[in-house]
DRENSELO-772524 format. One record per residue (C-alpha): residue in three letters; chain; x, y, z. Coordinates in steps of 0.001 Angstrom, whole numbers, plus 500000, padded with zeros to 6 digits. Layout:
<sites>
+------+-------+--------+--------+--------+
! senu ! marti !      X !      Y !      Z !
+------+-------+--------+--------+--------+
!  Ala !     A !      X !      Y !      Z !
...
+------+-------+--------+--------+--------+
</sites>
This chain:
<sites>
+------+-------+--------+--------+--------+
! senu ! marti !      X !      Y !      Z !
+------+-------+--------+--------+--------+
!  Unk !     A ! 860283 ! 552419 ! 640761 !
!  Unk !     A ! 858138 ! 555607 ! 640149 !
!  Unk !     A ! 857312 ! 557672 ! 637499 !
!  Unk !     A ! 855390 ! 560875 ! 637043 !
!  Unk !     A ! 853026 ! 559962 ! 634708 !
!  Unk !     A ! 850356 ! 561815 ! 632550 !
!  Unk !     A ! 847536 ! 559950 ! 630731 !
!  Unk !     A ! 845973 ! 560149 ! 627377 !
!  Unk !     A ! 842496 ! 558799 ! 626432 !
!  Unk !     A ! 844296 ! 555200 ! 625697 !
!  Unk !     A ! 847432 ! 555220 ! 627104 !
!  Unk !     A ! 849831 ! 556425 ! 630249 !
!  Unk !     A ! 853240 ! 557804 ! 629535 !
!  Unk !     A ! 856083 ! 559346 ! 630862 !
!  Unk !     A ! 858076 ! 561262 ! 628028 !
!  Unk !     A ! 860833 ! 563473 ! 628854 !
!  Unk !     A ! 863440 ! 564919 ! 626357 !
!  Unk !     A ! 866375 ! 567079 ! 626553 !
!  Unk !     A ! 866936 ! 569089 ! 623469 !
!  Unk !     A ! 870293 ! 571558 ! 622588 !
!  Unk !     A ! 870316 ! 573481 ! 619810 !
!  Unk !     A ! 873106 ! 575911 ! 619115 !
!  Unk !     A ! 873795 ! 579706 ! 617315 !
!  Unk !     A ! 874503 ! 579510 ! 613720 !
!  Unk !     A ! 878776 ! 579991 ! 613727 !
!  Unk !     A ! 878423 ! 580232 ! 617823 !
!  Unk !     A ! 877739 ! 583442 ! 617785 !
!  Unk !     A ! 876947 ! 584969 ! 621209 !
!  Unk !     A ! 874063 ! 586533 ! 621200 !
!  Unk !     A ! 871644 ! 585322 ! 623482 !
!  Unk !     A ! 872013 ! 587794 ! 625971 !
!  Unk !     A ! 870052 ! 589939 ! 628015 !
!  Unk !     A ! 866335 ! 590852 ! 626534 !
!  Unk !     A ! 867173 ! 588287 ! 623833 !
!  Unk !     A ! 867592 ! 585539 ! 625763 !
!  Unk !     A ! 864227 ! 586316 ! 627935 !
!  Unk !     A ! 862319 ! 586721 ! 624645 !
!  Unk !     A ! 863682 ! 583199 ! 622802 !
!  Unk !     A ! 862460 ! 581696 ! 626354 !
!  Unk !     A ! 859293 ! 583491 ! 625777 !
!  Unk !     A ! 858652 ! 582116 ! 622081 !
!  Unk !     A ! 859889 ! 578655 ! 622921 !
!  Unk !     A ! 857193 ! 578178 ! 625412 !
!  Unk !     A ! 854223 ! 579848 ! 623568 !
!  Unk !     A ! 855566 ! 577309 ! 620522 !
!  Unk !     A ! 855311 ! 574404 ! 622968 !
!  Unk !     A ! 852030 ! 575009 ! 624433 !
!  Unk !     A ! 850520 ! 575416 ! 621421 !
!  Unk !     A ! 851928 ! 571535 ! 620091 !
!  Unk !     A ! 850415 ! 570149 ! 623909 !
!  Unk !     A ! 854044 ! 569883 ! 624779 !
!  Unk !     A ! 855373 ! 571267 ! 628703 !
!  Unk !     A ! 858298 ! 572933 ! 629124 !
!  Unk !     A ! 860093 ! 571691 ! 632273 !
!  Unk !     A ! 863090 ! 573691 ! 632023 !
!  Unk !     A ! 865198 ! 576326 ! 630024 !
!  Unk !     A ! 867936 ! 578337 ! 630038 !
!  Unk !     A ! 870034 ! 580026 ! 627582 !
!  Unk !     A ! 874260 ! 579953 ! 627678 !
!  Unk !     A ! 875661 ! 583128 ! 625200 !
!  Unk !     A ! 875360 ! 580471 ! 622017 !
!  Unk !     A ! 872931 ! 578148 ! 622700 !
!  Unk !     A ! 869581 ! 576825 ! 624488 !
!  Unk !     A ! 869229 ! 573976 ! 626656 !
!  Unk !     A ! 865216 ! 572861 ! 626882 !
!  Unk !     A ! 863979 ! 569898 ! 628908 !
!  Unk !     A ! 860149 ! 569307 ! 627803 !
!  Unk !     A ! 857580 ! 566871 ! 628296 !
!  Unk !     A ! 855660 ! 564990 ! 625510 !
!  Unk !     A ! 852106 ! 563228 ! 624602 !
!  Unk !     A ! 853252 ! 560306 ! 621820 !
!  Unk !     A ! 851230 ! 561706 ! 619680 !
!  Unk !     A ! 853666 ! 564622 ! 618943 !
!  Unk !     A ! 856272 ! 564409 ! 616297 !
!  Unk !     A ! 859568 ! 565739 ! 617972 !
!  Unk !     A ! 861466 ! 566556 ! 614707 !
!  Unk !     A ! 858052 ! 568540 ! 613680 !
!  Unk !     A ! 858450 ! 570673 ! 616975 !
!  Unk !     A ! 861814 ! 571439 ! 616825 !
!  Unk !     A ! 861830 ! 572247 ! 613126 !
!  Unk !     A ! 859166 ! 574865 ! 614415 !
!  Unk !     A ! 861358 ! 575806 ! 617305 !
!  Unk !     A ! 863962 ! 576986 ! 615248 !
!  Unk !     A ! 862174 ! 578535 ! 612548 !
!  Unk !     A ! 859813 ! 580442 ! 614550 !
!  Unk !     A ! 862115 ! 581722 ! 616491 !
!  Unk !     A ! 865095 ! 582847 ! 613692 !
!  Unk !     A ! 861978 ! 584487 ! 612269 !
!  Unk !     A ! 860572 ! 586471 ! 615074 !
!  Unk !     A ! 864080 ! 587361 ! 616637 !
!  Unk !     A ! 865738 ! 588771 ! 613559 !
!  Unk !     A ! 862347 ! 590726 ! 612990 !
!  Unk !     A ! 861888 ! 591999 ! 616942 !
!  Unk !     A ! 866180 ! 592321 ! 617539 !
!  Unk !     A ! 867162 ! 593806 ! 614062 !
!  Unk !     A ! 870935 ! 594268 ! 615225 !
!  Unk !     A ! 871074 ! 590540 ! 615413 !
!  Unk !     A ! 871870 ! 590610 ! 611520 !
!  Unk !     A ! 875251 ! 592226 ! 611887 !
!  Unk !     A ! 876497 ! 589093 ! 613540 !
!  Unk !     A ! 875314 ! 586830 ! 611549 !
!  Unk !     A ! 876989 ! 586412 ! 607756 !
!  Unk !     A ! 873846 ! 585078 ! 606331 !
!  Unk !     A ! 870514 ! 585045 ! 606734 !
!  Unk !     A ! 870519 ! 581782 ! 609268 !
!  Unk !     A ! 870033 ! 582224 ! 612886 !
!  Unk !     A ! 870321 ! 578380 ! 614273 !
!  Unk !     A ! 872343 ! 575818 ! 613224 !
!  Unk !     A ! 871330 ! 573665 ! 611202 !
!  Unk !     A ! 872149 ! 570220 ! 613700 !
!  Unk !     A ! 870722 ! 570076 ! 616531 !
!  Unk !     A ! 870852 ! 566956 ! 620095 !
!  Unk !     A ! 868059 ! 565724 ! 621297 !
!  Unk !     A ! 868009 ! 562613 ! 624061 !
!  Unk !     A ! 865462 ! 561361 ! 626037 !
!  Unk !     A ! 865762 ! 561617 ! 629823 !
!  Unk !     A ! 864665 ! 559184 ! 632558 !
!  Unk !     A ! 863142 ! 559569 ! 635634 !
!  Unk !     A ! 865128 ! 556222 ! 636658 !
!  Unk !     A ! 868321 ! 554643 ! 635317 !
!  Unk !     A ! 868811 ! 552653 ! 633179 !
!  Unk !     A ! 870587 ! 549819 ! 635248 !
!  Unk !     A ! 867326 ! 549919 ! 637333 !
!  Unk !     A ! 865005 ! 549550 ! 634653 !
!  Unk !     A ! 867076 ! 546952 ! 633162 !
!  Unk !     A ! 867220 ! 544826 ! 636231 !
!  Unk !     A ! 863169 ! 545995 ! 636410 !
!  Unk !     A ! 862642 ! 544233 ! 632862 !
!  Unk !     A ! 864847 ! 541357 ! 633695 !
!  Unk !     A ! 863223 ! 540316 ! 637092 !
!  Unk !     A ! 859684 ! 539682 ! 635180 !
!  Unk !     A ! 860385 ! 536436 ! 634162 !
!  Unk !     A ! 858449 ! 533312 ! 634871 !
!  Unk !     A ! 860075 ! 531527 ! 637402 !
+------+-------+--------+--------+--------+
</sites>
């Protein structure tokens, strides 16, 4: 078993997570410059909590991220800031937005989130078993 690890002054981690988070009533409208600009905004957001972006793309209604984490970082702080940044600075910079949108919300208000492994589960479960005393 291996793991891409990063290190911290007292600890050694490997934190993955892969976050959804959807247009408020599904409207389509990450498309074209929009789209390019949200991916823009989600990774100046991230870099400035100490958090990577390993992935990201957009489908007409929604973002997928996958991002990298020190444990230090509170998740449901980042993606509150995710999403508000972003409504913000997109209805401001894409005015036209607003007409498809019957209130003033841009995301949804749920949102997924899962960790992802870099092994499965079975195998780390077998992993944890085997180190038993014999």
């Amino acid at each position: 078993m291996e793991y891409n690890l990063d290190k911290g002054c007292h600890s050694v981690y490997s934190l993955q997570f892969h976050l959804i988070f959807c247009v408020k009533y599904r409207k389509k409208v990450l498309t074209g410059r929009v789209s390019e600009r949200l991916k823009e905004l989600t990774t100046e957001i991230a870099n400035h909590f100490g958090i990577t972006i390993i992935e990201q793309e957009t489908d007409s209604d929604h973002i997928h991220i996958l991002f990298s984490s020190k444990p230090a970082i509170k998740i449901s702080s980042f993606v509150n800031s995710l999403k508000a940044v972003t409504s913000r600075k997109l209805k401001i910079e894409f005015p036209e937005l607003s007409k498809h949108l019957w209130t003033n919300k841009f995301w949804s208000p749920s949102y997924f989130i899962s960790t992802t492994g870099q092994v499965k589960l079975a195998d780390l479960k077998r992993y944890v078993e085997n180190q038993q005393l014999k």
